[in-house]
C-alpha positions in Angstrom: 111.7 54.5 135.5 114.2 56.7 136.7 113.5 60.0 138.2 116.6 62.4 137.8 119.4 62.0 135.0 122.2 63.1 137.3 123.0 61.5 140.4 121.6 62.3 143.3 121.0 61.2 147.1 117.7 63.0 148.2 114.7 61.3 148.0 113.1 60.4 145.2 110.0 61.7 145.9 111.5 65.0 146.7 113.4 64.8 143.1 110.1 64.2 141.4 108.7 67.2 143.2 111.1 69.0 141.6 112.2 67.3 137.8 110.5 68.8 135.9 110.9 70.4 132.0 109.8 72.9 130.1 109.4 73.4 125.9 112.2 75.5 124.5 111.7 77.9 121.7 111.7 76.7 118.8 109.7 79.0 115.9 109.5 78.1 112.4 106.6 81.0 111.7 103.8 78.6 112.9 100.2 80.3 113.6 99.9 78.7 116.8 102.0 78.1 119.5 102.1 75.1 122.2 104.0 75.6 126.0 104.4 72.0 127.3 105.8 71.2 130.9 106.5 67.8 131.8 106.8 65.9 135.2 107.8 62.4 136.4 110.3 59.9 134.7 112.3 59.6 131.3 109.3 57.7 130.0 107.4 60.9 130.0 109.7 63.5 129.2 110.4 61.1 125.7 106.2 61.3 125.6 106.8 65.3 125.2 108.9 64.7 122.2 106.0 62.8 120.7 103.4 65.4 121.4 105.5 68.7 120.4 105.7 66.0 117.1 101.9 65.8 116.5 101.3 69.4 117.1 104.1 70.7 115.1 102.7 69.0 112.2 99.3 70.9 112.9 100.3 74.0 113.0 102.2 74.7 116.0 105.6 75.6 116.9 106.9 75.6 121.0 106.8 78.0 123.1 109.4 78.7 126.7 106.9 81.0 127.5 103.1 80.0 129.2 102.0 83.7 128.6 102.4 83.3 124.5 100.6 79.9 124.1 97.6 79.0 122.4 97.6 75.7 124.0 99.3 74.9 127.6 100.1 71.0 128.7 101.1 69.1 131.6 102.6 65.8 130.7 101.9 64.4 134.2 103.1 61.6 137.1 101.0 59.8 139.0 103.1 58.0 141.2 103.6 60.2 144.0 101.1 61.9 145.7 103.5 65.3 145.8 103.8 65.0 141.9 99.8 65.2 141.7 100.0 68.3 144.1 102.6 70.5 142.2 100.3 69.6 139.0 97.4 70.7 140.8 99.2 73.7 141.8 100.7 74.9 138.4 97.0 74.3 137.1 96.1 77.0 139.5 98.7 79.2 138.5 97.8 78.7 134.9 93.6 79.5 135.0 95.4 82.3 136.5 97.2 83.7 133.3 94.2 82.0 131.4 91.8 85.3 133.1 93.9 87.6 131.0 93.8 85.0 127.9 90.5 83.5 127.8 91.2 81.5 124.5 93.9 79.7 125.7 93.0 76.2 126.0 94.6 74.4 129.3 95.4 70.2 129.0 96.3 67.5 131.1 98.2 64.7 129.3 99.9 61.3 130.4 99.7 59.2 134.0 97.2 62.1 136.2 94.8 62.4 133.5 94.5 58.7 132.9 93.7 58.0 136.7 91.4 61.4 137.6 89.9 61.9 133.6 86.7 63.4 134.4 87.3 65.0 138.1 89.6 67.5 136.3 87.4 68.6 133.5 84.2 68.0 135.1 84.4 68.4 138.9 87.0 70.4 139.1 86.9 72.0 135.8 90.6 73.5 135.9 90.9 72.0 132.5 89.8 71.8 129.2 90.8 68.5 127.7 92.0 65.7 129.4 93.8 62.8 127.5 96.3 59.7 128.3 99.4 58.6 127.3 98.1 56.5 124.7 95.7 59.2 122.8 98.2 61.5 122.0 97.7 61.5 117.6 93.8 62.8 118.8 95.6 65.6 120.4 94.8 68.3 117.6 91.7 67.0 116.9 90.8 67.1 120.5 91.9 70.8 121.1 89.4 72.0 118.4 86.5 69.8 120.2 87.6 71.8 123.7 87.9 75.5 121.7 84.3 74.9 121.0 83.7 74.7 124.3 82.5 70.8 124.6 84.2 68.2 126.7 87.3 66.8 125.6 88.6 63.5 126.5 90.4 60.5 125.5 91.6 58.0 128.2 91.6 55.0 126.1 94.4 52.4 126.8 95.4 50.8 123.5 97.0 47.2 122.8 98.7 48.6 120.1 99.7 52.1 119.9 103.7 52.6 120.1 103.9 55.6 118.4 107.0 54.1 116.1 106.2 56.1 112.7 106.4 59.4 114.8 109.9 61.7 114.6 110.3 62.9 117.7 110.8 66.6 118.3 113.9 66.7 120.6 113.0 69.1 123.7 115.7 70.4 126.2 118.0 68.9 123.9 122.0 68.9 124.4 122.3 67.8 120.9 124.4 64.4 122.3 121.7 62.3 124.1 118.2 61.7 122.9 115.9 59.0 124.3 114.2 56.0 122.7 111.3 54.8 123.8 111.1 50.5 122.7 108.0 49.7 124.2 104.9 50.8 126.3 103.0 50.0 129.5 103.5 47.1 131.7 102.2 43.6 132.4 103.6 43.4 136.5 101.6 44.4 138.5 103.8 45.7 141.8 101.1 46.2 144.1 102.2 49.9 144.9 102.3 50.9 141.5 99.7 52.5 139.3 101.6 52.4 135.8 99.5 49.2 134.7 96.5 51.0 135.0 97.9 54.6 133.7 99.6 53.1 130.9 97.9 49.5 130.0 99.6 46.4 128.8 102.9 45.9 127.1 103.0 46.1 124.0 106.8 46.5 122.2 108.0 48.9 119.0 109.1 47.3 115.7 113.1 46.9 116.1 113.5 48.2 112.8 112.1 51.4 113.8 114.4 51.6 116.4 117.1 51.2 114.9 116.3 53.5 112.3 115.7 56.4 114.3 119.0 55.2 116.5 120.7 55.5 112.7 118.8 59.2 111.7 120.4 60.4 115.8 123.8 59.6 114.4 123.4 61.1 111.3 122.6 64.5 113.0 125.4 64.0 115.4 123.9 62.6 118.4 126.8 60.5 120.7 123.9 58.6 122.6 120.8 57.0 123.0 118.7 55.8 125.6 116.6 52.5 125.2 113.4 53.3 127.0 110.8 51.3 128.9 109.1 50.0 131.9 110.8 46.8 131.7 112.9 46.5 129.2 114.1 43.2 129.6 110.8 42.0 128.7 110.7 43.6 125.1 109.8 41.4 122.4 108.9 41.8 119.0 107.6 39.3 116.1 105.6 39.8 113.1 103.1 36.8 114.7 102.7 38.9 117.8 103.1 41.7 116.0 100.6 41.2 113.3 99.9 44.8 112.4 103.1 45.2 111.3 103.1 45.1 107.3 106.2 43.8 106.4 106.7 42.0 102.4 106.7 38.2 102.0 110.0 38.3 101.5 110.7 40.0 105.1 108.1 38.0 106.8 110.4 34.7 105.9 113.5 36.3 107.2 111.7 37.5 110.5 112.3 36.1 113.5 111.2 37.0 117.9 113.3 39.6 118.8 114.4 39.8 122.7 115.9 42.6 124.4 119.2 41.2 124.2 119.0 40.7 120.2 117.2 44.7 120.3 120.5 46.2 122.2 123.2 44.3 120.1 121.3 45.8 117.0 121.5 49.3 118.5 125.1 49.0 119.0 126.1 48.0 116.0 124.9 51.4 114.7 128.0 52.9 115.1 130.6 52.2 117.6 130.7 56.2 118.4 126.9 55.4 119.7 126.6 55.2 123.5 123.9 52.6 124.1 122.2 52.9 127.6 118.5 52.0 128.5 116.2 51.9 131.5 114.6 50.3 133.3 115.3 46.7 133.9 113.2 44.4 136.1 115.4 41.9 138.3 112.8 38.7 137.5 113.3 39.3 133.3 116.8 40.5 133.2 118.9 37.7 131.4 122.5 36.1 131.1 121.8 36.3 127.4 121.6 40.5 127.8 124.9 40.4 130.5 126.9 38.9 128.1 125.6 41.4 125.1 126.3 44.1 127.7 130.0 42.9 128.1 130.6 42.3 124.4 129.9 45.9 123.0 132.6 48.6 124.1 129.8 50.9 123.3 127.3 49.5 125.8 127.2 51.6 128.5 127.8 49.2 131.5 125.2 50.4 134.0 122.3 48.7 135.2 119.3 50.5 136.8 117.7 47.2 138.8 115.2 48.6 141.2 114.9 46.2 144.5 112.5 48.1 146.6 112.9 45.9 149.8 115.5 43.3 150.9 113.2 41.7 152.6 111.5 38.4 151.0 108.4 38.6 153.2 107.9 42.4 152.0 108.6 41.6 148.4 106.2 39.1 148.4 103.5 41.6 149.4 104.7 44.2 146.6 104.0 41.5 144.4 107.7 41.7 142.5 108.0 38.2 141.9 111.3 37.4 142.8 112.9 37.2 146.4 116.1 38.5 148.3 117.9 35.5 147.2 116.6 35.5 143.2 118.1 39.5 143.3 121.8 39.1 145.0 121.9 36.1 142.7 120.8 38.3 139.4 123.3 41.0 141.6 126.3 38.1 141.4 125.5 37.5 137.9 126.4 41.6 136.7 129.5 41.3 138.5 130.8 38.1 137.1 129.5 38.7 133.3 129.6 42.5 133.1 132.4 43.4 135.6 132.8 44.9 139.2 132.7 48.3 137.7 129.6 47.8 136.3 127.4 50.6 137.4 124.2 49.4 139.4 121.4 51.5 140.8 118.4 51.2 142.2 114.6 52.1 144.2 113.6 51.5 147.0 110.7 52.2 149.5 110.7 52.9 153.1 108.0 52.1 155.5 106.0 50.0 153.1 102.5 48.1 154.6 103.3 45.9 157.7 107.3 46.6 157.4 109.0 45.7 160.9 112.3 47.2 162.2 113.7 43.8 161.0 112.5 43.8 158.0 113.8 47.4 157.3 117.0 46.1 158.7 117.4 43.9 155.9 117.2 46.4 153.5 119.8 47.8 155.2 121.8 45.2 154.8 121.0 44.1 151.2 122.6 47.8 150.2 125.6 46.8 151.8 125.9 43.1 149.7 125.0 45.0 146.5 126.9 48.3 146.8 124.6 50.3 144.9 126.8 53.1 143.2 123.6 55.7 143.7 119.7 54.8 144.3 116.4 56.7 143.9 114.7 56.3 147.5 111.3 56.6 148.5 108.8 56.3 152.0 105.4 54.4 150.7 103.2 56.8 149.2 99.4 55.0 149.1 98.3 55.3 145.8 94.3 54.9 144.9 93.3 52.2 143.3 96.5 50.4 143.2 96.3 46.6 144.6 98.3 47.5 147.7 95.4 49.9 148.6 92.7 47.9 148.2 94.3 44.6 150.4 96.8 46.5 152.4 96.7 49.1 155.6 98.8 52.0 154.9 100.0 51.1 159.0 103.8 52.8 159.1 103.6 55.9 160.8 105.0 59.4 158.6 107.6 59.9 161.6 109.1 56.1 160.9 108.9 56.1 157.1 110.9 59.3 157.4 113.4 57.9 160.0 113.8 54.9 157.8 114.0 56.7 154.7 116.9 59.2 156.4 118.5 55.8 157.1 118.3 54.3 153.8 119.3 57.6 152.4 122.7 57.6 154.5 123.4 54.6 153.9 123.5 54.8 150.6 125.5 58.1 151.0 128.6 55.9 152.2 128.2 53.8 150.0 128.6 56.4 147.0 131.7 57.4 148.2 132.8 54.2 149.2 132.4 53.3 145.5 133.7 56.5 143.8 136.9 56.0 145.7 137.6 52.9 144.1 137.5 54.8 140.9 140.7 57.1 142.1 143.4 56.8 140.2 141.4 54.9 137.0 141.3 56.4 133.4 137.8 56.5 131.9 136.1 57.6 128.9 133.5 60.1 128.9 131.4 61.9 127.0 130.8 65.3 127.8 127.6 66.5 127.9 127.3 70.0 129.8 128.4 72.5 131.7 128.8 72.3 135.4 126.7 72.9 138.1 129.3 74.7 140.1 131.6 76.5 137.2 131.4 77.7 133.8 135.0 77.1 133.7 134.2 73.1 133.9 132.5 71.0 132.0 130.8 67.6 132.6 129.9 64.2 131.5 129.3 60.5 132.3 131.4 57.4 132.4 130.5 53.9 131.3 128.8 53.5 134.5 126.4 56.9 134.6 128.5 58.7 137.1 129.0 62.3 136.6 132.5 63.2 136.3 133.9 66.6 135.8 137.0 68.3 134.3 138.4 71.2 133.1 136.1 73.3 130.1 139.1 74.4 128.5 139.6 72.8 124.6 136.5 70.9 125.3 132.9 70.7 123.2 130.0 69.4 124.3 130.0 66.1 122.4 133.4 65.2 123.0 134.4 62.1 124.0 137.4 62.8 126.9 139.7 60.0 128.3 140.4 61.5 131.7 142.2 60.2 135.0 139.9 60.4 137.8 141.8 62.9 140.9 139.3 63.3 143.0 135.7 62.2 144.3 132.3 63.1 146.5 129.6 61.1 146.8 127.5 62.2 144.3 130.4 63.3 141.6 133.9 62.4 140.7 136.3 65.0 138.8 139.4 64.3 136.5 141.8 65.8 134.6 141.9 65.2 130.6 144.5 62.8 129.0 142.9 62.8 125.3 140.4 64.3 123.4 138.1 62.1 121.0 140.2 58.9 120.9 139.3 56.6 118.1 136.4 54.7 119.7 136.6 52.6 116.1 
């Protein structure tokens, strides 16, 4: 999943050190009140949504501030080692208020608490309930168990559980982007990665659900959505495969599989003043079939996140990603021709993986080149416990090289932002405007098509807006424009 929202060219472990979100206030008179802070990728910050759901409708309302909660949690990451260290140290800071507030129950939720469970509530005891990304509708229940003082746990990976009939509650909200989540956990099993054992199996949402709650985001003037999963591209839904679903005979004979493709094309034909975008795609899964849907659908935003990880075969092959340098520049070629040579494409990858040689590292290198990402999220390998590349694989790279190599990767990819924001000079784009800038209240920004920030002047603008603007300018992480039209029909 991706790390950060805006583009950015530090590493992605350092952005992960760092992303993180906080409830807002949001009081409707409730007894009780619930401070959640959330780590890690998209997946999990759309998790939050879920849990401020479930608690609001037992008897909580948020809270922006730790010191007024009745209950605290950390929605956490697992992938890096540096994520599980800032959780560890907020959990410090937190028993620390929880001296002064001895009722205050303190919970770990999501990725960390699947992988540790009992070391945090038994062995380490700096928590009171521990429970996964797949538990979260025992959540209230479980907070009475751990008020009473008894242990409080639920790890349990479910085959089923997609949360569909739950109304998110949108946290940190703009009001003109939400996220949907389509599907949950993952079948690959990249042998760096822990999500198949934090998460469990794949299991996918009914589309109809979707698109409902895409429908109910217009209707309360949301501009765009976010299709959300691990691997999107392999999303697929059928009453058969699907059998808990209770649909009516007479739905059951109209019913039919459902791929990714099919799911987007349904999402864009909410409303054509809907930006569609989703994340993340896998390069083994992702089809001609969902190119072409891409291309057809003005409202489909017309970036690809297609994480690579290595350009080296030999390297892949040990990651277990199922596909080879050769398989991605071809799935690479295949964007460009279908899609379009503007189409946005981003991407991971990792530095100093197990065994890596200077040639192999090289031909990352030189994959970046072929592709020209517009902006990656870049890593050095990070051992993970329990993953398969610990258990078969010495963690052999030396800190000082992954860092070298990640500093190159990193500055490569530096040029080759600004090598592709150039070729945007001079282009008119349509964006939609979705905060203020970093640098100025007197500017305003938003992203193109292809999920590059772009910033123009604030003045006669809203946040929703859609802008045609001229780009004027460019860094490597940002381009700025000046504004031809203000919400053009998009009909």
């Amino acid at each position: 999943m991706e790390l950060i929202k805006d583009i950015d060219l530090i590493s992605a472990e350092e952005a992960q050190a760092c992303d993180f979100k906080t409830t807002p206030e949001l009081s409707t008179g409730k007894a009780k009140k619930v401070y959640i802070e959330s780590y890690g990728c998209q997946m999990n910050f759309s998790d939050s949504e879920i849990v401020a759901s479930i608690m609001k409708e037992n008897g909580y309302d948020t809270t922006s501030d730790v010191s007024t909660a009745d209950v605290v949690f950390l929605n956490t990451c697992s992938i890096r080692e540096k994520a599980e260290q800032t959780v560890r140290n907020r959990l410090v800071h937190f028993n620390g208020i929880k001296k002064h507030k001895p009722d205050m129950t303190i919970g770990v939720l999501g990725c960390m608490a699947e992988r540790l469970k009992e070391k945090l509530l038994e062995e380490e005891k700096i928590v009171d309930l521990v429970v996964g990304p797949d538990a979260y509708r025992e959540l209230p229940q479980l907070v009475a168990t751990a008020e009473e003082g008894l242990k409080a746990i639920n790890t349990f990976l479910s085959r089923e559980e997609t949360y569909a009939d739950i109304s998110p509650v949108r946290l940190n909200s703009n009001g003109v982007s939400a996220f949907i989540s389509i599907m949950r956990g993952c079948d690959n099993m990249c042998s760096f990665c822990v999500v198949p054992f934090t998460r469990g199996r794949e299991r996918s949402r009914d589309p109809q659900s979707i698109v409902a709650e895409a429908k109910n985001l217009v209707e309360n003037g949301y501009k765009e959505v976010t299709l959300l999963g691990q691997n999107v591209d392999s999303y697929k839904w059928s009453p058969e495969e699907n059998n808990k679903a209770r649909l009516s005979k007479k739905e059951k004979e109209v019913s039919k599989v459902i791929n990714f493709a099919q799911l987007l094309e349904m999402v864009a034909q909410v409303s054509p003043t809907l930006r569609v975008r989703f994340s993340t795609s896998h390069p083994k899964d992702i089809t001609d079939e969902v190119l072409h849907t891409i291309q057809a659908y003005d409202n489909i935003c017309k970036y690809i996140h297609l994480p690579v990880q290595s350009g080296n075969s030999r390297i892949l092959e040990l990651m277990n990603r199922t596909y080879d340098r050769d398989w991605y520049l071809d799935r690479v070629k295949a964007i460009r021709e279908i899609v379009g040579e503007d189409c946005g494409i981003s991407s991971d990858m990792i530095a100093g993986f197990c065994t890596e040689t200077e040639e192999e590292h090289q031909d990352t290198l030189s994959l970046m080149d072929q592709v020209r990402y517009d902006f990656s999220y870049m890593f050095y390998y990070s051992e993970r416990p329990g993953t398969l590349a610990a258990k078969k694989y010495a963690d052999d790279i030396p800190l000082e090289i992954k860092k070298r190599r990640l500093a190159e990767i990193i500055e490569k990819q530096t040029q080759l932002s600004l090598l592709r924001n150039r070729q945007d000079m001079g282009k008119t784009q349509l964006i939609l405007i979705d905060g203020i800038s970093k640098k100025s209240n007197e500017e305003l920004k938003g992203r193109n098509s292809a999920n590059k920030v772009v910033v123009v002047p604030a003045k006669g603008l809203a946040l929703g807006d859609y802008v045609r603007v001229k780009i004027t300018d460019c860094t490597a992480g940002t381009l700025f424009g000046e504004v031809l039209e203000i919400n053009p029909s998009l009909t």
